[in-house]
N, C-alpha and C positions, 0 to 999 in steps of 0.2 A: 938468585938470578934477578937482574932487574927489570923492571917491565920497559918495554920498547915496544914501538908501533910502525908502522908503513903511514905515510902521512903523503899530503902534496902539497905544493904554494904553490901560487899563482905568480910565473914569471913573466918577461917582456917577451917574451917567444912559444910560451905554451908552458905546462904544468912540469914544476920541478919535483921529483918524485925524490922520497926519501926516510930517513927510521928518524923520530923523535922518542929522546932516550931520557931518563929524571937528572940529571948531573946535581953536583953540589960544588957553593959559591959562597967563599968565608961574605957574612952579613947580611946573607937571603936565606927565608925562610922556604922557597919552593924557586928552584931552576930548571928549566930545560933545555936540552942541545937538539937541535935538527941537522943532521948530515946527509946531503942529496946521495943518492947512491951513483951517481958519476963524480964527486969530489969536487964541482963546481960551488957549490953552497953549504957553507955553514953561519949557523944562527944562535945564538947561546941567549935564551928570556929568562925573565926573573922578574917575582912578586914582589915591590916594593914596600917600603915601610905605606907609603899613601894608601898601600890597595890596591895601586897597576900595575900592567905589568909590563916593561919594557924593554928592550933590545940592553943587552950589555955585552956581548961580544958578537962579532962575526966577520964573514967577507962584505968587502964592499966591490961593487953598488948594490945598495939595501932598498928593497921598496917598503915603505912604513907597512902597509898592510899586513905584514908575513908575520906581525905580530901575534894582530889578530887570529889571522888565520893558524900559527899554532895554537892558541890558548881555545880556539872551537877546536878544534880534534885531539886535546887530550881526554880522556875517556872520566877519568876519574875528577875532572871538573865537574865536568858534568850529569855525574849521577844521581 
């Protein structure tokens, strides 16, 4: 089973609630998918060869921050 979480970002109208789940991505070493649980937003991050980590798929309008704001709420970064 894989690990998934309840997570939120920070939208233009209040907090978009949702599960970020580990996915994988031919020539990244660590990706994540966030899916808002009303199907409004999806965000797909990934660890680049530089070391950041940045948006590589999603809906648009994106706000830069949601990057961020995944990469603090996975658990297992930060342990």
């Amino acid at each position: 089973m894989e690990h998934q979480f309840k997570a939120s970002l920070t939208g233009t109208e209040g907090p978009v609630i949702g599960i970020i789940k580990p996915t994988r991505l031919d020539g990244y070493g660590e990706a994540y998918r966030f899916d808002s649980l009303d199907n409004s937003l999806h965000l797909v991050i990934a660890l680049g060869h530089e070391g950041k980590w940045h948006k590589v798929d999603g809906t648009e309008p994106y706000l830069f921050g949601w990057v961020t704001e995944m990469v603090e709420q996975i658990p297992k970064l930060h342990a």
